[in-house]
N, C-alpha and C positions, 0 to 999 in steps of 0.2 A: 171540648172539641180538639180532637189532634191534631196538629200539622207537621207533614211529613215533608221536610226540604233536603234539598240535598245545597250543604255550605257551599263552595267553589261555586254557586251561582252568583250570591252577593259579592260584592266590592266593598261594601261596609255597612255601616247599621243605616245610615240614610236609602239605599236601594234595596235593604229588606224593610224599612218602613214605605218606600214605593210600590213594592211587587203588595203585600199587605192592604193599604189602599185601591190598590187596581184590582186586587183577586176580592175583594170585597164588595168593589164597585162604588165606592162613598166618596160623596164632594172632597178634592184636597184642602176645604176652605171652612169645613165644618167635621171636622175628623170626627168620629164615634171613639171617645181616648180610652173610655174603660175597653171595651171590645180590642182596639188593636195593641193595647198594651198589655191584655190577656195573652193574644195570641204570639205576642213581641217575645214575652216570658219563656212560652210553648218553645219557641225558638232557640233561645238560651239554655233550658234546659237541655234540650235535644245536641247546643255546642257542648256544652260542657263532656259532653259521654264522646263527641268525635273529634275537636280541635281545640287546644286551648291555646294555641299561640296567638289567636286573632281574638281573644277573648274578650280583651281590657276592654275595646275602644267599640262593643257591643253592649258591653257593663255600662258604661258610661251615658250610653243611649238612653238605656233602661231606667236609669235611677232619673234622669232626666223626665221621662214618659211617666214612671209614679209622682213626680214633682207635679207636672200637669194637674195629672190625675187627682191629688190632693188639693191643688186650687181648686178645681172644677166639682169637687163633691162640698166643700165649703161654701155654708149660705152667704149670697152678698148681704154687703155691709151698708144697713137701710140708710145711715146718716152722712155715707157718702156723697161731697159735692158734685166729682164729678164721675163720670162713668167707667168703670172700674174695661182695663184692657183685658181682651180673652186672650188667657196665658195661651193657645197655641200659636197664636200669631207669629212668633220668629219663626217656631218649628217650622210654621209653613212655610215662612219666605224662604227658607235654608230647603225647604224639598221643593219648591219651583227652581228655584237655583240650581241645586242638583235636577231638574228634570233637563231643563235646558240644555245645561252642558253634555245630558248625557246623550240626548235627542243630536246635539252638534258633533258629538263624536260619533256613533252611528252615523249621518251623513257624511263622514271626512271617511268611517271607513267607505260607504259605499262608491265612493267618490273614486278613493283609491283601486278598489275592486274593478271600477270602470273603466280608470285609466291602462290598468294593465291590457285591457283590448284593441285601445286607441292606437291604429298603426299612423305613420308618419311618411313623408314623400320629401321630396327634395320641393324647392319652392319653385314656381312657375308664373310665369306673369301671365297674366287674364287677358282673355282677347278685347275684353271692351278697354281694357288699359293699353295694351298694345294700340289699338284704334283710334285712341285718345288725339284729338286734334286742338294746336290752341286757339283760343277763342276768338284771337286775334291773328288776321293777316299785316303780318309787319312790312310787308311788300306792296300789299295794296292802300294800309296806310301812307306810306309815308310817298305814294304813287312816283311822279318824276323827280321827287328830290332822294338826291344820294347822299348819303353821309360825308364825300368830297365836299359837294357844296355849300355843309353847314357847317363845316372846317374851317372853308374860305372863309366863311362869314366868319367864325368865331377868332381867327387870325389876325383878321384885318379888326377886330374890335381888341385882342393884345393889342398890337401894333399901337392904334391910336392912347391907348391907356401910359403907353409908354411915351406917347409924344406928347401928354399931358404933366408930364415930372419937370418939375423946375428944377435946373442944373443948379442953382443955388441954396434952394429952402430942402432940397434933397440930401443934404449934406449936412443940413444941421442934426439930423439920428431922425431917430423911426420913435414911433409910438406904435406900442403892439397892441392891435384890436382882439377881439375874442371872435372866433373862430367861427366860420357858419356851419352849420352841419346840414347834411340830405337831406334830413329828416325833415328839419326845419325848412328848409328851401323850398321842397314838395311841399310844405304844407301853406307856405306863402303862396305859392304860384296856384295851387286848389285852389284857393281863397279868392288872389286875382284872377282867374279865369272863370272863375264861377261868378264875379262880378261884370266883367268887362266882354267877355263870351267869345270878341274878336281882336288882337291885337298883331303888335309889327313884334314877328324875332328877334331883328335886328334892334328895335328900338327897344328890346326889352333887357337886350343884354351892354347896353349903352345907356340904360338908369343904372345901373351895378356901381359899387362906390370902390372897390377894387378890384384885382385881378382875381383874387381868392373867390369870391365871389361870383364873376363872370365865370369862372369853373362849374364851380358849384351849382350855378342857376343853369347854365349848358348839361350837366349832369341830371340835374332834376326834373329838366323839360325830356329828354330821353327817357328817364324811368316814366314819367305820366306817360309818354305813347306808347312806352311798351302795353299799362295797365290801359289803354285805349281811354284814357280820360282827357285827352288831347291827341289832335290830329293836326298835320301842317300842310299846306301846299303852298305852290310858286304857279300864277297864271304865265308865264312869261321866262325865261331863259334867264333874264337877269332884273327882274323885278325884287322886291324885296318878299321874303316867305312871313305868310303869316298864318298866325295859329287859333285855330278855333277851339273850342271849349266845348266838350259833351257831358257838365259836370251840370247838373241840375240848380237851380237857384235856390 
């Protein structure tokens, strides 16, 4: 049987052992090895009369595919324990391999071929983004209490922090405590409001065991209303504010 290829199709001896199998139409998993290593030959002979710079590493195939071929015509060995491997098994994994990669590279060109169509715009913001409302009313939260007022409050709780320092044991040096963090404060105050539901602002920032502290816990009650996981009001002008909790139990 002749076969008539023109070389500059293959890339190497594995993608003229693919075209081979596919123009034959035979499982890649049960190859027919006398038949395509006949035709493998056909091949060879046909390079040698038009390129022999890419010769070797077709040679090499070839000796390779009579090696098969020579296990495969050889009777098994009856007093074999265990069961002997079908020599084409690497061959094959080496042409799924090669199929793979080649099926990936077709895709990366197609890809590319695509891209060249792809026109491109300056960027624009989207009307439903533009529209975007937050979820929270921080005005209607926080209703007749101003940010003055929690000022006042948070001053006058300085203040007394400060009228609590003994002018004598004050002087004997500091011992430095380790440092609160937001993170941690929000996650105390989640915890306490999600237990306690309703409490005093005022008396919450007057449990604080220092001033670093009273910051920090004034900070963190802020980020909760921002996140609407607490809400505050004042019945009364100069009542004390207190803070309700919409944090589930």
């Amino acid at each position: 049987m002749d076969l008539t290829v023109k070389l500059q199709v293959f890339e190497g001896p594995l993608d003229l052992l693919l075209f081979l199998i596919e123009k034959n139409k035979v499982n890649i998993y049960d190859i027919p090895i006398v038949e395509i290593t006949a035709q493998y030959m056909e091949y060879i002979a046909e390079m040698k009369r038009q390129d022999l710079n890419v010769l070797s590493e077709f040679l090499v195939m070839a000796a390779t595919l009579i090696d098969i071929k020579s296990k495969m015509l050889l009777p098994a060995d009856p007093n074999a324990e265990e069961e002997e491997e079908d020599p084409r098994a690497e061959l094959v994994q080496q042409l799924l391999e090669y199929k793979m990669y080649k099926c990936m590279a077709y895709e990366l060109k197609d890809r590319q071929i695509d891209a060249d169509r792809v026109m491109f715009k300056a960027p624009t913001i989207p009307a439903e983004v533009a529209a975007y409302e937050e979820p929270i009313d921080l005005d209607e939260l926080v209703s007749d209490i101003t940010l003055a007022k929690l000022n006042e409050i948070f001053q006058s709780i300085m203040k007394k922090q400060v009228d609590k320092i003994d002018p004598v044991r004050s002087k004997f040096g500091k011992i430095q405590k380790e440092e609160v963090s937001l993170e941690e404060k929000m996650s105390f105050l989640s915890n306490y409001a999600r237990e306690h539901k309703h409490f005093s602002f005022r008396n919450l920032l007057e449990a604080q065991a220092s001033k670093v502290e009273i910051v920090v816990t004034f900070l963190a009650i802020l980020e909760l209303m921002k996140t609407g996981e607490i809400f505050i009001s004042q019945e009364k002008i100069f009542d004390d504010i207190k803070i309700d909790s919409k944090i589930a139990a």
